[in-house]
C-alpha positions as a Markdown table, in Angstrom:
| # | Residue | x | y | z |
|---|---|---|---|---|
| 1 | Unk | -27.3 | -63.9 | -35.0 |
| 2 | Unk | -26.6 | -64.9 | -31.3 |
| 3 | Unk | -22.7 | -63.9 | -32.5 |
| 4 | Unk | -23.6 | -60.2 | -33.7 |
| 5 | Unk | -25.8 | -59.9 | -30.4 |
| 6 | Unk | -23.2 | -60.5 | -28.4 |
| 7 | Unk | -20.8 | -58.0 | -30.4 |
| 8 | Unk | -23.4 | -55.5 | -30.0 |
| 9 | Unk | -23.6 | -56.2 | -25.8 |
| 10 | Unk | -19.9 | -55.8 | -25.7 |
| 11 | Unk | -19.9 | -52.7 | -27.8 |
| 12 | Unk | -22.7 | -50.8 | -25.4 |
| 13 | Unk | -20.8 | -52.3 | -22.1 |
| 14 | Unk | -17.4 | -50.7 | -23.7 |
| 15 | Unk | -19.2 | -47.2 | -24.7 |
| 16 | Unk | -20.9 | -46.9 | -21.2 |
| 17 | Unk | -17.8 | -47.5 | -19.6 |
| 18 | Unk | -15.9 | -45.3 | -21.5 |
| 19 | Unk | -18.2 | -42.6 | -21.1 |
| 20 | Unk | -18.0 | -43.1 | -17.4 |
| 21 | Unk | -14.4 | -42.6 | -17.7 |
| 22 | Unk | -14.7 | -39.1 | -19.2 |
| 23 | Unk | -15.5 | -37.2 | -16.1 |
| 24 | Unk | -17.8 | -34.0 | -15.3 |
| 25 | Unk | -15.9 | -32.6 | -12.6 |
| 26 | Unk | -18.5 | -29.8 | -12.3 |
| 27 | Unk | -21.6 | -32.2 | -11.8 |
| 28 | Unk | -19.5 | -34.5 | -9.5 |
| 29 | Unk | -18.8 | -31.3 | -7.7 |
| 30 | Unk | -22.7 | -30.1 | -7.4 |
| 31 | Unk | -23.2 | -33.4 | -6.5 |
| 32 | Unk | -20.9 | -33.2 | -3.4 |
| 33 | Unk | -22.2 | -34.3 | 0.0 |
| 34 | Unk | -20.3 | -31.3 | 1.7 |
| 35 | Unk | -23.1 | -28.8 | 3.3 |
| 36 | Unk | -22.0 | -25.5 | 1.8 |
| 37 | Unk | -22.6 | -27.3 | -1.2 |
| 38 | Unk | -25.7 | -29.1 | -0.5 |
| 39 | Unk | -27.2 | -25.7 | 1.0 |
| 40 | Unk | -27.4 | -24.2 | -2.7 |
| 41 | Unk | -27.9 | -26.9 | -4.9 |
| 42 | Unk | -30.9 | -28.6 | -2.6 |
| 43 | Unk | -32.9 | -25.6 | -4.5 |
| 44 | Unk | -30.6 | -24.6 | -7.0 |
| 45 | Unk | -33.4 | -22.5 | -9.0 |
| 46 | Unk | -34.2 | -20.5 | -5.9 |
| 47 | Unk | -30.8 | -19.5 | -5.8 |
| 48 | Unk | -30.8 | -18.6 | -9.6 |
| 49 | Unk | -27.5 | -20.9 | -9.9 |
| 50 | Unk | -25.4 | -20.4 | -13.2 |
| 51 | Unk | -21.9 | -21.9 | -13.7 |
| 52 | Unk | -19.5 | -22.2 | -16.5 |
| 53 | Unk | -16.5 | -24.5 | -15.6 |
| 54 | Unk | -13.3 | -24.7 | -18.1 |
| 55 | Unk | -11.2 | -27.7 | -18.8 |
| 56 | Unk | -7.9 | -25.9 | -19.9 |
| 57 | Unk | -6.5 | -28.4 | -22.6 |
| 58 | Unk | -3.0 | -28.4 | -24.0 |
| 59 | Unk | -1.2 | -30.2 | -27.1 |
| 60 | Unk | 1.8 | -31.7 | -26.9 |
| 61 | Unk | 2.9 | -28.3 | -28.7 |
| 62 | Unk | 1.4 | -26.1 | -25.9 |
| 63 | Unk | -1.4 | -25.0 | -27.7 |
| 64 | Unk | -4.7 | -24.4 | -25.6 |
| 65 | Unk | -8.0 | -25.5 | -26.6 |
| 66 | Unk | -11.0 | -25.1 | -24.0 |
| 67 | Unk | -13.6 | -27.9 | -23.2 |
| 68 | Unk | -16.7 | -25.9 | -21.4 |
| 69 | Unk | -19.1 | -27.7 | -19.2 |
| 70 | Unk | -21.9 | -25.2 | -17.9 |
| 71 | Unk | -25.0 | -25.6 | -15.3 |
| 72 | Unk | -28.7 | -23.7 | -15.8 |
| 73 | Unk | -26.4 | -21.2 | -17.7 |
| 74 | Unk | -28.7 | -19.0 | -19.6 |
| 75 | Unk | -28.2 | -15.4 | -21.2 |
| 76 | Unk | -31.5 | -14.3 | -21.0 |
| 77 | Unk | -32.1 | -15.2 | -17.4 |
| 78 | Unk | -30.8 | -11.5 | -16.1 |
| 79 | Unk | -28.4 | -11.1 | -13.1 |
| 80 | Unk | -27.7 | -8.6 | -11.7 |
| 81 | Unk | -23.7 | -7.7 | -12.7 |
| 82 | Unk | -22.4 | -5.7 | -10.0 |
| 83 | Unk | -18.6 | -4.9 | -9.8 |
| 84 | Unk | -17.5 | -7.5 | -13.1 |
| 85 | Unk | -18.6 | -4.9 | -15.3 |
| 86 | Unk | -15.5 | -2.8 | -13.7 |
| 87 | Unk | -13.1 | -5.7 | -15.5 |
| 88 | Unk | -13.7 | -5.0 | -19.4 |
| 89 | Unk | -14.1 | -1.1 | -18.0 |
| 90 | Unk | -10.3 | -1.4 | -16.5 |
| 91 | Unk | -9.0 | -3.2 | -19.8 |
| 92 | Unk | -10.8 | -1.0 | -22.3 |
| 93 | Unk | -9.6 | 2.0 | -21.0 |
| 94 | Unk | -5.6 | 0.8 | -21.3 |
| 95 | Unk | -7.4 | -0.1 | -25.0 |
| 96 | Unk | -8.6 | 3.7 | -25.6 |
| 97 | Unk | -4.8 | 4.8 | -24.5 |
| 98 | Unk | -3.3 | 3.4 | -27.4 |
| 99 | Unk | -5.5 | 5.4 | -29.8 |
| 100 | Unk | -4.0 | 8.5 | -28.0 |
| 101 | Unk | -0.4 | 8.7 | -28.6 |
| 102 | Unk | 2.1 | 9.9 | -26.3 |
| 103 | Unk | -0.1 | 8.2 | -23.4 |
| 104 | Unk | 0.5 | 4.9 | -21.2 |
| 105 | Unk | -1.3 | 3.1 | -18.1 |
| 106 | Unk | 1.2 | 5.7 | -15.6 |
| 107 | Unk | -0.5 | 8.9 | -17.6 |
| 108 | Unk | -2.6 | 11.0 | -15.2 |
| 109 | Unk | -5.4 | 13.0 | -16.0 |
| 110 | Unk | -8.6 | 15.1 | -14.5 |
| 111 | Unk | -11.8 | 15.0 | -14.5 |
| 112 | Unk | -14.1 | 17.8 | -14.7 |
| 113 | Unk | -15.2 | 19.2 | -11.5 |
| 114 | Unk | -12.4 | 16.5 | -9.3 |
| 115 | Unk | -9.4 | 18.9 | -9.2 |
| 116 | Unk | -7.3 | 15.2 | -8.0 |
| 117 | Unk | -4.7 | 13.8 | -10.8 |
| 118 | Unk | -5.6 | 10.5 | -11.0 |
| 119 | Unk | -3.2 | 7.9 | -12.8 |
| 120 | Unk | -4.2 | 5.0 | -14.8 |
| 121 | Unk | -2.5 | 2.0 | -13.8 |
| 122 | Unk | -3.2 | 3.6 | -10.0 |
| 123 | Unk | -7.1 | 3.3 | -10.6 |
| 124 | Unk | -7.0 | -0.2 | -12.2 |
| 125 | Unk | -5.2 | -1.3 | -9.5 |
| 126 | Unk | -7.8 | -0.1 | -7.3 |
| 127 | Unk | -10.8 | -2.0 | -9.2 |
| 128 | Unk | -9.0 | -5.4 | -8.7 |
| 129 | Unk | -7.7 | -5.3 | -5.3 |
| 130 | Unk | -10.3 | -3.5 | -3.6 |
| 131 | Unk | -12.8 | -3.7 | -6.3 |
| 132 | Unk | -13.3 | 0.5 | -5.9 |
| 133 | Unk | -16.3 | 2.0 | -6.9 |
| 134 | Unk | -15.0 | 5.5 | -7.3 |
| 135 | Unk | -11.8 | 4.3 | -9.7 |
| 136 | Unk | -13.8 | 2.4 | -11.9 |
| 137 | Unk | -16.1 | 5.3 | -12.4 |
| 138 | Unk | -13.3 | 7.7 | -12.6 |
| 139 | Unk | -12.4 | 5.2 | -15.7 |
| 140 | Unk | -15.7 | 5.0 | -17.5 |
| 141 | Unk | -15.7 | 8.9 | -17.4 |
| 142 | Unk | -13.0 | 8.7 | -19.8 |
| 143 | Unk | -13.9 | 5.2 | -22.1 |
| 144 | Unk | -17.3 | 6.5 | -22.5 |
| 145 | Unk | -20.2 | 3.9 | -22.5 |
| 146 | Unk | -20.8 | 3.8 | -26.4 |
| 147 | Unk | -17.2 | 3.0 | -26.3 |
| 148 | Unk | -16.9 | 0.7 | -24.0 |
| 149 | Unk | -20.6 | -1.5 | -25.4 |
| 150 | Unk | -19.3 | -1.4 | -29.1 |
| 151 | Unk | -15.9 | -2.5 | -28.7 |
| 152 | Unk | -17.4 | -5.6 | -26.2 |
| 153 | Unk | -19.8 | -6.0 | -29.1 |
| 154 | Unk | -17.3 | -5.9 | -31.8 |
| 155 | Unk | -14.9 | -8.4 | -30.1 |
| 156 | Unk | -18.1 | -11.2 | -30.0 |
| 157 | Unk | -18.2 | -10.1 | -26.5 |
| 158 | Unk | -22.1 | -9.9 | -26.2 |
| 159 | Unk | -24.9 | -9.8 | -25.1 |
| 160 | Unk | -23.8 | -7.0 | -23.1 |
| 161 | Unk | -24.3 | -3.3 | -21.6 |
| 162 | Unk | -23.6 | -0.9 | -19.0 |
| 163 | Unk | -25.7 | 2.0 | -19.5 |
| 164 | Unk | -25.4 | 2.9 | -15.3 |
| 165 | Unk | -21.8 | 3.9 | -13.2 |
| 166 | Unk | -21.3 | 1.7 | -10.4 |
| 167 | Unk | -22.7 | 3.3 | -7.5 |
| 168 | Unk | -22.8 | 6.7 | -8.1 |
| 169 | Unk | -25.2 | 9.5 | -8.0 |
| 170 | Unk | -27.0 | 10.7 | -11.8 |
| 171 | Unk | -25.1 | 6.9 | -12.1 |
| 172 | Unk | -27.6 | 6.8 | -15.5 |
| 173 | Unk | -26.7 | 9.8 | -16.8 |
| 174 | Unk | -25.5 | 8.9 | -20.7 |
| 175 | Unk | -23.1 | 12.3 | -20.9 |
| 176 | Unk | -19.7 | 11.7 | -19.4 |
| 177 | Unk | -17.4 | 14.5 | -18.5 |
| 178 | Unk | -14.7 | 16.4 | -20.2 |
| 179 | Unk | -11.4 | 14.7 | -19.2 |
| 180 | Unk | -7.8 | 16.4 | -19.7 |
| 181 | Unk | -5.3 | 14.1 | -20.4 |
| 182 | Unk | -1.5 | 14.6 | -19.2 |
| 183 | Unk | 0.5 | 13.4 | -21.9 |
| 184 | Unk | 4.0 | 11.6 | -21.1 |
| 185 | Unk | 5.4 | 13.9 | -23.7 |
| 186 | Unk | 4.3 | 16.6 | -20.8 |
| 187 | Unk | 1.6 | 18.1 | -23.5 |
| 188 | Unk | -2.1 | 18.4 | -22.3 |
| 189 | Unk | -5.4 | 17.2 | -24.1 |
| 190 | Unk | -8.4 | 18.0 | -23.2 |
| 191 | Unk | -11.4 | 15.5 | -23.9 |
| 192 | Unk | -15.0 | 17.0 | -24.2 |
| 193 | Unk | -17.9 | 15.5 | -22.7 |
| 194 | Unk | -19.3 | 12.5 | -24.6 |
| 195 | Unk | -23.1 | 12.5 | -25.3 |
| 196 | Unk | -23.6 | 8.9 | -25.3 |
| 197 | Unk | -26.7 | 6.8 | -26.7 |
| 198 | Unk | -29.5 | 7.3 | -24.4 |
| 199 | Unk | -29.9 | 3.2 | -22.5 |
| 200 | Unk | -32.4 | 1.1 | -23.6 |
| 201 | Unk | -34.8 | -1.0 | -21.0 |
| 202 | Unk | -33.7 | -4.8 | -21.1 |
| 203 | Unk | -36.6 | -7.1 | -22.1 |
| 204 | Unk | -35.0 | -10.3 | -21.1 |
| 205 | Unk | -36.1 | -13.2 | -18.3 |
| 206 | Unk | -36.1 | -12.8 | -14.1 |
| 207 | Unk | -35.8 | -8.6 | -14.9 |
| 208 | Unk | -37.8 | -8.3 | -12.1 |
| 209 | Unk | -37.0 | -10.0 | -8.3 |
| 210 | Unk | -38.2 | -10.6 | -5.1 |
| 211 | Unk | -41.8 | -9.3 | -3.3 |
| 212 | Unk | -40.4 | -6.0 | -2.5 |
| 213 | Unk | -37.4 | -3.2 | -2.2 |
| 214 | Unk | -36.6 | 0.2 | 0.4 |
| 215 | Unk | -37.0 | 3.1 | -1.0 |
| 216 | Unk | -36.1 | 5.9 | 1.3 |
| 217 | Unk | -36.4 | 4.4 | 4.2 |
| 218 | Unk | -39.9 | 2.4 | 2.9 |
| 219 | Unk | -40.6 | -0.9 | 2.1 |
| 220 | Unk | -42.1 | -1.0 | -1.4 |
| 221 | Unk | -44.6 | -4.0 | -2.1 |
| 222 | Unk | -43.5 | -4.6 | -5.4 |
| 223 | Unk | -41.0 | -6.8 | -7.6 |
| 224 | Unk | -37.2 | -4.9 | -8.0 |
| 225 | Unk | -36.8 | -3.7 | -11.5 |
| 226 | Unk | -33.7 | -4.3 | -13.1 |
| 227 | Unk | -34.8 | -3.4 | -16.7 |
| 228 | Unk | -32.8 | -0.6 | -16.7 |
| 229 | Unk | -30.0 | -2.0 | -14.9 |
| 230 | Unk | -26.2 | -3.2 | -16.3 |
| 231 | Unk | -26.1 | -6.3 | -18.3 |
| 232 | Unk | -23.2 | -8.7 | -18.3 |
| 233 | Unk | -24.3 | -12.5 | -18.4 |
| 234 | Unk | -21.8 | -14.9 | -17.5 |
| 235 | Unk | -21.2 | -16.1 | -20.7 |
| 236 | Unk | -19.7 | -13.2 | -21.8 |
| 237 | Unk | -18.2 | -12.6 | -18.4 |
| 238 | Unk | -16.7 | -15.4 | -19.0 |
| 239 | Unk | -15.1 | -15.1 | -22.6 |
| 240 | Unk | -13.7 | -12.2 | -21.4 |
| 241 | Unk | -11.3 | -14.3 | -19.0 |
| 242 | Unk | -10.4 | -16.5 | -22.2 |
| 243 | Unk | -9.5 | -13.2 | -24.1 |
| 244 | Unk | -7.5 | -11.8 | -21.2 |
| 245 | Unk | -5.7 | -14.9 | -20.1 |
| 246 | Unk | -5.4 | -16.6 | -23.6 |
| 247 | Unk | -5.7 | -14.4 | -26.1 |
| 248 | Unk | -3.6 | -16.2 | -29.1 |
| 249 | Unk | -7.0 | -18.9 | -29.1 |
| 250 | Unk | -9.1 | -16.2 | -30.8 |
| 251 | Unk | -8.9 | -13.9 | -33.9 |
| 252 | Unk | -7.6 | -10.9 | -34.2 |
| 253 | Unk | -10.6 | -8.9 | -34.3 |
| 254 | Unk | -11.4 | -10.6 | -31.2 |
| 255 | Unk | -8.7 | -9.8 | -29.0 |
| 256 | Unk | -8.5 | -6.9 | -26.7 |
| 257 | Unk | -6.0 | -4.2 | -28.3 |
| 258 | Unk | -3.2 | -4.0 | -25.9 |
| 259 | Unk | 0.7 | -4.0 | -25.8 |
| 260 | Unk | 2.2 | -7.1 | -24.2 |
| 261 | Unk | 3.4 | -4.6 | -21.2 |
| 262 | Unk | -0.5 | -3.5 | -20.6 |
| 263 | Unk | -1.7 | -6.8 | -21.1 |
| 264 | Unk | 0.7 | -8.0 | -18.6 |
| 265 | Unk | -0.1 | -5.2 | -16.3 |
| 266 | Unk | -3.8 | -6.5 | -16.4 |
| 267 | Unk | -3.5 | -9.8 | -15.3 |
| 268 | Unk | -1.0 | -8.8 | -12.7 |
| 269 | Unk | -3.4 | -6.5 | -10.9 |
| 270 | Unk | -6.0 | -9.1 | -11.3 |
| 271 | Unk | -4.1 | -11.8 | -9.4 |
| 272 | Unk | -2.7 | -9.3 | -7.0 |
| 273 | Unk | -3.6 | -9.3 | -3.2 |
| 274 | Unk | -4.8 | -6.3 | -1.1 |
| 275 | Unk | -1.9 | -6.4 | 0.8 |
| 276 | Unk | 0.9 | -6.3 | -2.1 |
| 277 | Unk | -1.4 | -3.2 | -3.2 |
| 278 | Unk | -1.0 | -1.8 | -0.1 |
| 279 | Unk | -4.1 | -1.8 | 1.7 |
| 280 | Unk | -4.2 | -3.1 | 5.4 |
| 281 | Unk | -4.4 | -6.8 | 5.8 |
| 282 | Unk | -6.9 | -6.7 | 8.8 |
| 283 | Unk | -9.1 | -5.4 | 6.4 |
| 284 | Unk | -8.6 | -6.2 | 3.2 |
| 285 | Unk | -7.9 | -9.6 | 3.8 |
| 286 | Unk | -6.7 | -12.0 | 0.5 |
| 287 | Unk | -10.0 | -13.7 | -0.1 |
| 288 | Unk | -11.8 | -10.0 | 0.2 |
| 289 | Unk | -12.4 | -10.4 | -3.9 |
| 290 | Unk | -11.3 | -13.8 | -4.2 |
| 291 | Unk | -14.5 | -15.7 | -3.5 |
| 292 | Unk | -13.5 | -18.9 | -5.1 |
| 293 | Unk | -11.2 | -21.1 | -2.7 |
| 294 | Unk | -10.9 | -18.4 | 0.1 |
| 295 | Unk | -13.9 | -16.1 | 0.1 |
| 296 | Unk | -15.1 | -18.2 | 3.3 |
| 297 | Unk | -11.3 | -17.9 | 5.0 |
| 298 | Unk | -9.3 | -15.2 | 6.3 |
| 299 | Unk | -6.3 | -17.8 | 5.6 |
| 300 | Unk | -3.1 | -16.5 | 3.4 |
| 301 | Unk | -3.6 | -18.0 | -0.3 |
| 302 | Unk | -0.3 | -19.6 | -0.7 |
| 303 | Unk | 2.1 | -18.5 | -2.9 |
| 304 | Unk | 1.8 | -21.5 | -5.5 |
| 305 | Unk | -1.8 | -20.4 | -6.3 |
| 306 | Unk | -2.5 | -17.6 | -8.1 |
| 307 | Unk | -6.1 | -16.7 | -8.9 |
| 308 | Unk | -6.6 | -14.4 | -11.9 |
| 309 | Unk | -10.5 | -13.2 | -11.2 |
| 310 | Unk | -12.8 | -10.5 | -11.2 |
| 311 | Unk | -16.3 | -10.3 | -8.1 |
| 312 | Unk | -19.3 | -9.0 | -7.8 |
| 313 | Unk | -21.7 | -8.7 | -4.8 |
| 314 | Unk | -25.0 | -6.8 | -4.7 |
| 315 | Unk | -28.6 | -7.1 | -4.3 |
| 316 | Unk | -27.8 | -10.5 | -3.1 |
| 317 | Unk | -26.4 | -11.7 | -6.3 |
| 318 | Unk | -22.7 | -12.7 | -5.8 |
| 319 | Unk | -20.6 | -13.1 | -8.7 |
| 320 | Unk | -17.0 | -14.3 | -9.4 |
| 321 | Unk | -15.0 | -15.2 | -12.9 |
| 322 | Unk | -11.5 | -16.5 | -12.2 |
| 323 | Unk | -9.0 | -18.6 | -13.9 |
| 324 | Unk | -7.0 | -20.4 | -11.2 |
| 325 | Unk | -3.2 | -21.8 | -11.5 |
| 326 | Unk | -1.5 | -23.7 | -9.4 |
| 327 | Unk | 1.9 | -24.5 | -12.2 |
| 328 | Unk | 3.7 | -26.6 | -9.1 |
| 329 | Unk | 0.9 | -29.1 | -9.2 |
| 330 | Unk | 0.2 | -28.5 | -12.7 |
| 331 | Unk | -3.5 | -27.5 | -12.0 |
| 332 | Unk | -5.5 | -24.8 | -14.0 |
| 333 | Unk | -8.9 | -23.7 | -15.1 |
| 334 | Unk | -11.6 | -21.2 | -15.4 |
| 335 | Unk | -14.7 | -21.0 | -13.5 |
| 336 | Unk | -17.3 | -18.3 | -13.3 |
| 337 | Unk | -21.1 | -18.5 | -11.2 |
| 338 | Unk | -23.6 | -16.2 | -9.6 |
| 339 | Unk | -26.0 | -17.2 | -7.2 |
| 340 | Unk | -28.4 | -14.9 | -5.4 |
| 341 | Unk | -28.8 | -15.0 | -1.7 |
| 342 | Unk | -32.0 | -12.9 | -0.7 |
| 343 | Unk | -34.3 | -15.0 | 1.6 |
| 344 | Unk | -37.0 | -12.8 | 2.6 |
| 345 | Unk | -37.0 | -11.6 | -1.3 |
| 346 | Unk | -37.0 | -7.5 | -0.2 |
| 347 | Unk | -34.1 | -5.6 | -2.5 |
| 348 | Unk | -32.2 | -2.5 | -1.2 |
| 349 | Unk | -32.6 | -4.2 | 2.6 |
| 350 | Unk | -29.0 | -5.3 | 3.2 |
| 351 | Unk | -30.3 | -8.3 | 4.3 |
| 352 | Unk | -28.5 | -10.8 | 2.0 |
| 353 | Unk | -27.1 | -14.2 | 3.0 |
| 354 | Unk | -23.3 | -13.3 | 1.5 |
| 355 | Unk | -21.7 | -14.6 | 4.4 |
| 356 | Unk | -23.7 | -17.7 | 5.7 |
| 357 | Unk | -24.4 | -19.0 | 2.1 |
| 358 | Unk | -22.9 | -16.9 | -0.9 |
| 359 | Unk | -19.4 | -17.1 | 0.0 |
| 360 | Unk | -19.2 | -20.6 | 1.5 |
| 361 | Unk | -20.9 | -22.5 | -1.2 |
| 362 | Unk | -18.1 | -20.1 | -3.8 |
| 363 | Unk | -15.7 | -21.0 | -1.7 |
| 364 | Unk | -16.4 | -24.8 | -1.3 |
| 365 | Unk | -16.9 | -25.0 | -4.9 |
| 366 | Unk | -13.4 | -23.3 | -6.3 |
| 367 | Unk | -11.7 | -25.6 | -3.8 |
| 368 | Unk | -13.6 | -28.9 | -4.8 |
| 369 | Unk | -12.3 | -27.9 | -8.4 |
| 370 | Unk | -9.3 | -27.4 | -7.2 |
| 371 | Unk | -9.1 | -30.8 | -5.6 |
| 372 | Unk | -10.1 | -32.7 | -8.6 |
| 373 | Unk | -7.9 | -31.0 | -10.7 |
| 374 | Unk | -5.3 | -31.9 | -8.7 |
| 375 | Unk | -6.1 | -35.3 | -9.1 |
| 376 | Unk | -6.3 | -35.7 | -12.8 |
């Protein structure tokens, strides 16, 4: 008896230390001492904290596998989505192309009532770099947003839906215009306006926020509603990145339908810096949508790290999805969190803590990932 005792003692000691050996590098990370750290997770649920971090796991024959570890992540907990919803918008309209033949990403077209020829590939550069308001729009004109919430639906890509354009006047209005397409074979088609499904209010968790929101000029004491709002929980945020970045992991029917050039195209312009997209430096510095790592810097990201992402930021909540590569220290993941930073609770006040807390604490987080990645 005192014989199997024993065996079982030395069986427990061997289990706990082996599970001790297979670190959480995202809870050693929350658990960080560092104050931009410290200042979010000392009241994590104030600051509506989700994360989804993504061990990047290869065979000796190169073939990926993911190992997820996720904090308070929770679909029906609503976030506001801001600006990600612009990165399945950029890739589903190079995916509506190639139903249209004669057409690439360098095909221009018009929109009804803007007499400017846009191009493709010249607008999806602008939602990365800059993360533009007007180019994304300018591309949900043409996707359509039945289009764009059954093919995210019919790829597994849910819960999700963008029923508003990103900042634009009538941004709810479900008919988008009639488009003419300029052909590469130097035909014309013209596109009518789409009547799309009328939106339906969201009847999820946290849909409405804070003690108050301007209207006008006037404080309104009341929650914000965001029951009609854009839905794109970071879940699904984030299995887009696994599509995008690693696409031969899933099915078929899964994948996003795009040539190897497009495809390539897409993750170019997402690790791309303002400055190689020609936008002024001063400005548009290379953290301005790289929160993770250098959101909280003005530094240069050097040229061994290349950050493959898609931000958010408004109403407070700050958003960012990236997959991160450094292949001269062999170091790569995936990462996506929101947090919202609105202290005195009021929506529609520009008074949000983006500077002093959002983008430090993203910051401080992507690099302490980075760090203990690099240790492995």
């Amino acid at each position: 008896m005192k014989i199997c005792l024993k065996f079982i003692i030395l069986i427990v000691v061997f289990m706990e230390f082996g599970c001790s050996t297979k670190k959480n590098i995202l809870q050693e990370t929350l658990a960080s001492d560092n104050p931009k750290i410290k200042n979010v997770m000392s009241n994590p649920e104030a600051f509506e904290l989700q994360i989804i971090y993504t061990q990047i796991l290869r065979d000796k024959n190169n073939k990926v596998s993911f190992k997820d570890f996720t904090y308070h992540l929770n679909a029906d907990n609503y976030y506001y989505p801001a600006s990600t919803v612009k990165f399945p918008i950029a890739i589903l309209a190079l995916e509506k192309l190639n139903t249209i033949e004669n057409t690439s990403k360098d095909t221009q077209y018009t929109i009804e009532g803007q007499p400017e020829k846009l191009r493709f590939s010249e607008e999806i550069t602008k939602v990365f770099a800059v993360s533009n308001n007007d180019a994304c729009n300018n591309l949900l004109e043409f996707i359509g947003f039945d289009y764009l919430n059954e093919s995210m639906k019919n790829k597994g890509l849910s819960p999700f839906r963008v029923s508003n354009r990103v900042s634009a006047p009538d941004a709810g209005n479900p008919i988008t215009k009639p488009i003419s397409l300029y052909k590469d074979d130097n035909t014309i088609v013209n596109l009518p306006a789409i009547q799309n499904k009328p939106s339906v209010l969201l009847t999820i968790n946290k849909l409405k926020k804070g003690i108050g929101y301007m209207k006008e000029d006037k404080l309104v004491n009341e929650p914000f509603d965001f029951s009609n709002k854009n839905y794109y929980p970071l879940e699904t945020l984030h299995n887009t990145m696994k599509r995008i970045v690693f696409p031969e992991v899933f099915k078929e029917s899964e994948r996003f339908n795009l040539t190897p050039k497009d495809r390539e195209f897409i993750l170019f312009s997402m690790q791309n810096v303002p400055k190689n997209a020609g936008y002024d430096p001063s400005i548009y510095y290379d953290g301005y949508c790289k929160f993770f790592m250098f959101g909280d810097t003005k530094e240069n990201i050097p040229s061994n790290i290349k950050i493959y992402n898609k931000v958010g930021d408004a109403y407070g909540t700050m958003i960012d999805c990236a997959y991160i590569v450094d292949k001269e220290n062999n170091v790569e993941f995936i990462v996506s969190a929101t947090l919202l930073v609105n202290k005195d609770g009021v929506f529609n006040d520009d008074k949000y803590e983006y500077d002093s807390v959002g983008l430090p604490f993203l910051g401080e987080l992507g690099r302490q990932l980075y760090a203990k990645n690099l240790k492995k």
